[in-house]
C-alpha positions in Angstrom: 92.7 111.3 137.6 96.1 111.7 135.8 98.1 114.7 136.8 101.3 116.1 135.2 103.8 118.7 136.5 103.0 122.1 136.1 107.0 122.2 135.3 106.3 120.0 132.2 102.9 122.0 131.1 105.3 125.1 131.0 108.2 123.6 129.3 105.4 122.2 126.7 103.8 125.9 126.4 107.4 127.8 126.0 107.9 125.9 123.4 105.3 125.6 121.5 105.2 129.6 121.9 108.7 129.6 120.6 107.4 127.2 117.6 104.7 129.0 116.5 106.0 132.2 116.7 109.2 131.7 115.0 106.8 130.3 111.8 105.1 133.5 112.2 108.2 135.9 112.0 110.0 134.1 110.1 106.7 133.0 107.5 108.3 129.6 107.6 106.0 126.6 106.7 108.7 124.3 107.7 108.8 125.5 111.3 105.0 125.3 111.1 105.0 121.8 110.2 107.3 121.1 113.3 104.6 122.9 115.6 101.9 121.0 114.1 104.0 117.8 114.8 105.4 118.8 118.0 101.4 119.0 118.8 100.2 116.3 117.2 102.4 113.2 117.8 101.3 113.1 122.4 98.1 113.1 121.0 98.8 110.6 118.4 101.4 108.4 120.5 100.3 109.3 123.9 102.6 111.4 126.9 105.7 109.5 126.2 106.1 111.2 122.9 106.0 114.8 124.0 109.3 116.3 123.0 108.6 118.9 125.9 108.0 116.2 128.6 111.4 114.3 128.3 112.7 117.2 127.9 111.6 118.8 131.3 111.9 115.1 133.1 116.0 115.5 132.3 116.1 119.4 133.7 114.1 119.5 136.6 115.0 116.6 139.7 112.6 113.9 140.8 111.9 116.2 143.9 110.7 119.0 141.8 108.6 116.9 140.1 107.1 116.1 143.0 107.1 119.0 145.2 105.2 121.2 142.1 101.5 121.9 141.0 99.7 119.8 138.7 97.7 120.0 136.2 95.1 117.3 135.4 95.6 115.3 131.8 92.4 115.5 130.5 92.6 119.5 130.6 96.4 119.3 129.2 95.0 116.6 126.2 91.9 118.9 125.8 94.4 121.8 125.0 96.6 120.2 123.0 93.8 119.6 121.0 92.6 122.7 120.4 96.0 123.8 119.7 96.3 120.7 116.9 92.6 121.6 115.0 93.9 125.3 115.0 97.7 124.1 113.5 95.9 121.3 111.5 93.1 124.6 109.8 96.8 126.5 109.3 98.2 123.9 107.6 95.7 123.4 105.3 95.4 126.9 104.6 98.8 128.0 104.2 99.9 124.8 101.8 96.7 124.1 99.6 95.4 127.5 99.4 98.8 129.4 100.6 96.5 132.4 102.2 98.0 134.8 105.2 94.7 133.4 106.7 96.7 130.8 107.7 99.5 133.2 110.3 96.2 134.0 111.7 95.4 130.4 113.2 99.0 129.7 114.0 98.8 133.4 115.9 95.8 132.0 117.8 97.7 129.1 119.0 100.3 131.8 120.1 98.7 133.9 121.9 96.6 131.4 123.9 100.1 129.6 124.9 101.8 132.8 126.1 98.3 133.7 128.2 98.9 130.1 129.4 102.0 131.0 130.5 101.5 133.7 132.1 99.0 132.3 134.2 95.6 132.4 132.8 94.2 129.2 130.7 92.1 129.7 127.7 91.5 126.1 127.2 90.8 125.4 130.5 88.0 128.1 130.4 86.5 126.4 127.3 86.3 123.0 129.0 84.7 124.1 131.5 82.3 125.5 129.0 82.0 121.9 127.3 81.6 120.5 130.7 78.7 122.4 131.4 76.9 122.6 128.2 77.2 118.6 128.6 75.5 118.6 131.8 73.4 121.0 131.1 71.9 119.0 127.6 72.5 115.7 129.9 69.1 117.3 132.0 
């Protein structure tokens, strides 16, 4: 199995926090359409076009890379995913229908990312959900 840095899972979280909730104080859809691509393109394009990753591959040394936690790529795709159908429902919301519903889903993606950061993973909670729903209907 694939792992990644911890040090680059942060770096992706801050700032995707800082994304999100910039476009929420600010009520900017522009900043909101950066999130959504700054979510969307890794999954689109794979690892090599996260903005986050190069960015933490420049700051932090080849032996921090490889001194550091990991985190498996299937649970970091699986959250990035969650966080792209939640940006994708804002996106929708806030340029067809141009409801405050919309601040609500980009706040979801917010809050899980700064709980993320501080050490406790949403996502990872509802994979392992998945995974054992899957197992479970598998019997």
């Amino acid at each position: 199995m694939k792992e990644i840095p911890i040090s680059y899972v942060r770096t992706n979280q801050f700032i995707l926090v800082t994304l999100t909730l910039s476009a929420i104080v600010l009520q900017s859809g522009l900043l909101l359409f950066i999130a959504f691509l700054f979510v969307i393109m890794p999954l689109l394009k794979g690892p090599k076009a996260n903005i986050a990753f190069i960015l933490a591959k420049r700051i932090y040394s080849n032996t921090d890379r490889q001194q550091t936690e990991t985190e498996s790529a299937k649970l970091q795709k699986f959250n990035q995913t969650i966080a792209a159908a939640l940006l994708t429902v804002a996106i929708v919301i806030h340029f067809i229908i141009g409801s405050w519903v919309a601040w609500i889903f980009v706040a979801m993606v917010t809050l899980a990312a700064t709980v993320a950061l501080l050490g406790f993973c949403i996502g990872c909670v509802l994979y392992f959900q998945f995974k054992k729903l899957k197992y479970k209907l598998s019997k």
